[in-house]
N, C-alpha and C positions, 0 to 999 in steps of 0.2 A: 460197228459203231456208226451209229447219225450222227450226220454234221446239221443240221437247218441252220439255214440263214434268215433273218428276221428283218428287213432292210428299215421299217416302221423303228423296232425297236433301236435299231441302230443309229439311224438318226435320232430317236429321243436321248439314247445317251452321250452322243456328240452334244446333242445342245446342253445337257449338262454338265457334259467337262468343260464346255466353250464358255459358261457361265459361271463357271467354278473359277477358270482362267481366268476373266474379267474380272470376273470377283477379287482375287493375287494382287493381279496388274494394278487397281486402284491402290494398294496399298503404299505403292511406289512414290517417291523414295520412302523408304526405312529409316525413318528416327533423321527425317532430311533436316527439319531444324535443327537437330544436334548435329548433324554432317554439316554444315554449314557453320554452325556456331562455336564447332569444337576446335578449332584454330586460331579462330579468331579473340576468342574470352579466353583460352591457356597458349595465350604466345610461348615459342617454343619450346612445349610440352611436345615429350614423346610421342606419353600417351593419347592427345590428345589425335597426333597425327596419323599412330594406329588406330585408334577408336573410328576416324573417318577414312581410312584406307579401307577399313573393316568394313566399314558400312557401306560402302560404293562397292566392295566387293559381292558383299551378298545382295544387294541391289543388282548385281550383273550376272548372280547363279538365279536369283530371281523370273528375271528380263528370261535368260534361257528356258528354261524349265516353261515359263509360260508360253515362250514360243515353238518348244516341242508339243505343249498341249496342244494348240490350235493347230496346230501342223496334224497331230492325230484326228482334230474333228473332220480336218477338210479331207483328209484320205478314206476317212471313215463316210464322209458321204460320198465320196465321190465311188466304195467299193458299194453302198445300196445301191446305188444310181444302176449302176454295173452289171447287180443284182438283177434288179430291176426290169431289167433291156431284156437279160439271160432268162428271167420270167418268163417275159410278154414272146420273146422268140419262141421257146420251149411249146409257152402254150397252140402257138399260130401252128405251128411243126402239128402238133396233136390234132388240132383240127382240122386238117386236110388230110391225115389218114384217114383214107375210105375204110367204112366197116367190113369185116370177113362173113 
């Protein structure tokens, strides 16, 4: 089995999860005029108090989820970086073998 590591590719797909996350995060908050409004215009309604408990919740699996993304872009450069080094060594090692 081959493993390649592609360190190029790798960072272009970190930029587009990191992009994809920006992209989520803008969305923040979820339905915030209704979070804000839903207490306020159905005084003590329930539902109204579910409705925005609800939605500061998923506002907060939100919030997480994006900051596991980026948490994966930076690991993810940070293992081409890694790559990278483990290249440039590999290849220097090679070039100071004398030929037979």
């Amino acid at each position: 089995m081959s493993f390649e590591i592609d360190p190029v590719r790798m960072r272009e797909m970190a930029n587009d999860v990191r992009r994809n996350a920006d992209a989520i995060d803008v969305v923040k908050p979820i339905a915030g005029e209704q979070q804000t409004n839903a207490r306020k215009l159905m005084k003590e309604s329930n539902l109204a108090t579910k409705l925005q408990e609800s939605l500061q919740a998923l506002d907060t699996v939100v919030g997480y989820h994006t900051t596991i993304l980026r948490n994966f872009c930076t690991d993810t450069d940070y293992v081409a970086a890694i790559q990278e080094e483990l290249d440039r060594a590999n290849g220097a090692q090679l070039n100071q073998l004398e030929p037979r």
